[in-house]
NUROGU-706203 format. One record per residue (C-alpha): residue in one letter; x, y, z. Coordinates in pm, whole numbers, plus 50000, padded with zeros to 5 digits. Example, Ala and Ser with C-alpha at 12.3 -4.5 7.8 and 13.67 -1.06 7.14 Angstrom:
residues 2
A512304955050780/S513674989450714/
//
This chain:
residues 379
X574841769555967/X571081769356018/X568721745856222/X568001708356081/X564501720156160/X564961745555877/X565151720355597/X562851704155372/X564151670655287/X567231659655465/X569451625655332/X571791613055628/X574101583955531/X575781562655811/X578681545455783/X579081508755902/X581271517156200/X578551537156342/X576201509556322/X578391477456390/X580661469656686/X583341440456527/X582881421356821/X579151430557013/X577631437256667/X574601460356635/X574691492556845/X571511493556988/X571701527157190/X572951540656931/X570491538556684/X567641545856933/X569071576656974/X569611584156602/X565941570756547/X564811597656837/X566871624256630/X565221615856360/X561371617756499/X562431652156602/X562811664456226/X560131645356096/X557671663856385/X559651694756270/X558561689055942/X561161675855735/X561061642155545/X564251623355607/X565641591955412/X568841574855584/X571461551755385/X572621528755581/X575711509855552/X576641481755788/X574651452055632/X577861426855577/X579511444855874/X576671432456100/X576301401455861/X579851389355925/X579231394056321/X575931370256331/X578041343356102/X581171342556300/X583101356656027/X585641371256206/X588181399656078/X589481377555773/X589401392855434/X585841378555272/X585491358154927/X582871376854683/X580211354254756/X581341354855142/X580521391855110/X577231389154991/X576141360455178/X576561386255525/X574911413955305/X572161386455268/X571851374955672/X572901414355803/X570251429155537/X567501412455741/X568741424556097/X569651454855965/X565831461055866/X564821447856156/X566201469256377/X565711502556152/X561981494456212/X562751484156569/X564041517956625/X561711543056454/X559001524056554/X559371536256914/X558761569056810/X556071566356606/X557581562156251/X556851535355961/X559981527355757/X560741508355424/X563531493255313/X565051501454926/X567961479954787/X569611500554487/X572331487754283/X574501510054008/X572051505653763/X569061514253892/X570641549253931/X572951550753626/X570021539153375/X567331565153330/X564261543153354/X565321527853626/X566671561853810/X562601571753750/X560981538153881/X563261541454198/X562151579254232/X558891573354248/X558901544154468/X561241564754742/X558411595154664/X555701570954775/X557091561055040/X557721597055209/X554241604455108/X552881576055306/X555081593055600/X557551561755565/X560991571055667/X563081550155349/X566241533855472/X568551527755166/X571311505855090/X573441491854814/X572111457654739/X575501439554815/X573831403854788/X573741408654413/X576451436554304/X579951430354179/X582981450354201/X582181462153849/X579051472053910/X578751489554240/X579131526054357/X581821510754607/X580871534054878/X577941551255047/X579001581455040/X578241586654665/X574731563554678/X573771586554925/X574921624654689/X573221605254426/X569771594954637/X569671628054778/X569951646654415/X567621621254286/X565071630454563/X565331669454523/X566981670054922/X567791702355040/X570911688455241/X572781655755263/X574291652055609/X577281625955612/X577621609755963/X581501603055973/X584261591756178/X585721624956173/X583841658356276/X584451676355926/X586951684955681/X590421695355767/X593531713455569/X595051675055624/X594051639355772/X594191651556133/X595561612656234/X598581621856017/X599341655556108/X598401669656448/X598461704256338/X595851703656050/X592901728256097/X589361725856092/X587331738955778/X583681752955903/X582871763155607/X583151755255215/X582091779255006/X583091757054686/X584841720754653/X587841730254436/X590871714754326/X592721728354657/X589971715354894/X590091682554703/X594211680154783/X593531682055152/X591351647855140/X593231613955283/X592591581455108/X591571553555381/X588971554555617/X588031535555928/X588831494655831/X584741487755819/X584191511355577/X584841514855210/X585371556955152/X587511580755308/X587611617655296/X587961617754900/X584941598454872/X582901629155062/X584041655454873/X582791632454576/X579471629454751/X580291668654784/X580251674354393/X577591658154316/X575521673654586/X576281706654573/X576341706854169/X572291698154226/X571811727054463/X572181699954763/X573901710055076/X576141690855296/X577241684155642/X580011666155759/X580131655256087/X580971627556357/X578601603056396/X580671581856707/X578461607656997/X575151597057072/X571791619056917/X574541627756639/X571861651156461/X570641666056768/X574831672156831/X574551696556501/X571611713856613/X573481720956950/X576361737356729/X579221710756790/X582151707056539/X580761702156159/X581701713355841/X579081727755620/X579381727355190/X577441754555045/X574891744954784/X575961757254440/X574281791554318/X573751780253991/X572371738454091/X571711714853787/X567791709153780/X565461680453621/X567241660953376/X570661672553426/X570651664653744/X570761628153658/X573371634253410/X575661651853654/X575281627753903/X576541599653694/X579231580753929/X580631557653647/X581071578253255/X581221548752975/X583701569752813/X586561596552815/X586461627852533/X589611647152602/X589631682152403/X591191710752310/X591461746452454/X589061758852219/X586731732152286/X586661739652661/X585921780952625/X583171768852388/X581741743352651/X581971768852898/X580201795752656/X577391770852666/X577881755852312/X577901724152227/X580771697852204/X581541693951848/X583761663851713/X586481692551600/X587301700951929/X587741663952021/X591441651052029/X591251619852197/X588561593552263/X588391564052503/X586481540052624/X583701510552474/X580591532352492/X577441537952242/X575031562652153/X573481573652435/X575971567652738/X577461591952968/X580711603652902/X583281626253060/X585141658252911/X588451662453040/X590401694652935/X594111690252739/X595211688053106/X593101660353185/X591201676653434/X587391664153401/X585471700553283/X581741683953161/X579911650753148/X576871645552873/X575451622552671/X577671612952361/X575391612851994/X577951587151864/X578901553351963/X583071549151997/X583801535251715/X582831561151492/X583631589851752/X587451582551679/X586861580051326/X585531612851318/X587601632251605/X589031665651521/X587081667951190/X584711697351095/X580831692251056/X581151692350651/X583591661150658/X581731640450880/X579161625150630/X581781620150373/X583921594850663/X581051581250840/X579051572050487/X575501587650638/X574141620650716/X574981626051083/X574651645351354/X576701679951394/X577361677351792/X579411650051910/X577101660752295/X574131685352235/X574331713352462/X571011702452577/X572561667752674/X575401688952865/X576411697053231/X579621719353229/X582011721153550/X583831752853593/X586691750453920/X584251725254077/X581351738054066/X578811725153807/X576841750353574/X574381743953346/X575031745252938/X572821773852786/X569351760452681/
//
């Protein structure tokens, strides 16, 4: 694993039990000494962004809030009083040693929709420009379960593909991946290295986390995927030691993903890092060694479709074993992509009534996954 120093653009994401003692609230010497790690990259060099969880953690501690399970609009009315001190104190801390920060609030959409994706690009871009460090967050005062990436994990993959990063460092918990959740079974051992997140690396993820935050293990190796698919590294390492960046540097225990040899650039890189498909296109063998080949999907090869999307949404492509193999941008809306599912290119006018399109996704519109690691369809 090579020096921090090394990198270009470096993402770290912190979760809220980092950040937030239950009963103290915000921890102070903590954070100074993650803003001091952070001065010591940026003087490297490298232009850092952090996303940083722990707004209704720290909101729930200034209310009074106790442990209780929160109402919805209890949620989001700590997001709305912890937002404040959470910025506060982000510019508290960086400010000491000599760095401006700015605060972005993202929800789903502003990564999911393409205009939107852009406008929040180039306001991040700005901001690094003007040597600001950004510190990102959902924007829980306003999301709802439907419409949320539900963890931080993935906002931060999909902020740190967005932003071209050259490595995504996930301040955990735990100090890296092992063969199984090291609480359950004493004996599990530690993984230094991933070469590639496949199925069998995926099996050795737990489900919960720590009780403040909302992604476990699984979660990471999403944030993994989407990372590494974009040509992204990863680290993931323990966050609970003070100067936890300086801590990798000095070689402790942390697992490093390898960036994928063949990354998703430019526009696909927004299609692959789509966290929530509209829709579901499950397809036949033939289908998926023509997907693979770099062809495009066309609606013979499509067996089964699901989901309420239109024209233009992304949708997933799961193989006849409902393993997920591509995602792209679907040409039809759903109710005519059942009507014309399985049929060849000749018969589609004659069903749909109008001269239509031959691919059901354009190869051009297509980002292929082969045993978890994301290629490019031929141009």
């Amino acid at each position: 694993m090579k020096s921090l120093k090394s990198y270009r653009r470096i993402t770290v994401k912190i979760g809220s039990a980092l950040l937030v003692d239950r009963t103290t609230g915000l921890k102070r010497d903590w954070l100074t000494s993650l803003a001091a790690d952070i001065a010591v990259l940026a003087n490297a060099g490298a232009e850092v962004l952090v996303v940083s969880s722990g707004a209704i953690a720290l909101g729930r501690t200034i209310l009074g809030l106790g442990k209780r399970a929160l109402k919805l609009e209890e949620s989001q009315a700590a997001a709305a009083v912890g937002q404040i001190a959470l910025a506060g104190a982000w510019s508290d801390a960086l400010g000491k040693d000599g760095l401006k920060s700015g605060q972005i609030l993202l929800t789903l959409g502003d990564t999911e929709e393409r205009r939107r994706y852009l406008n929040a690009r180039a306001t991040i871009s700005t901001l690094l420009k003007m040597k600001a460090v950004p510190v990102i967050n959902e924007n829980d005062t306003v999301a709802t379960s439907e419409i949320r990436y539900g963890d931080n994990d993935r906002l931060a993959a999909r902020v740190a593909t967005m932003m071209g990063a050259d490595l995504l460092v996930l301040l955990s918990d735990i100090d890296g991946l092992y063969t199984a959740p090291p609480a359950k079974e004493p004996g599990a051992k530690f993984i230094p290295v991933v070469d590639r997140i496949t199925p069998d690396i995926e099996a050795m993820a737990g489900a919960a986390a720590s009780e403040l935050s909302r992604g476990g293990m699984r979660t990471k190796l999403d944030a993994g995927k989407i990372a590494n698919a974009a040509g992204t590294a990863m680290i993931i390492t323990s966050g609970t030691r003070l100067s936890p960046l300086m801590a990798i540097e000095r070689g402790e225990r942390a697992t490093f993903f390898k960036p994928s040899a063949n990354p998703v650039k430019g526009y696909k890189t927004w299609i692959a890092g789509q966290l929530e498909p509209a829709g579901r296109l499950t397809v036949d063998t033939g289908a998926v060694g023509a997907l693979k080949s770099g062809k495009s999907l066309l609606p013979a090869g499509v067996k089964l479709v699901s989901g309420n999307f239109s024209r233009g949404d992304t949708v997933a492509i799961l193989s006849p074993e409902g393993r997920e193999i591509a995602r792209g941008l679907v040409a039809y809306d759903a109710a005519d992509a059942v009507r014309i599912a399985g049929l060849k290119t000749a018969e589609i006018e004659t069903v749909l009534g109008y001269e239509a399109r031959s691919a059901m996704i354009h190869r051009d519109d297509l980002v292929v996954s082969v045993a978890g690691d994301q290629v490019l369809a031929s141009e």
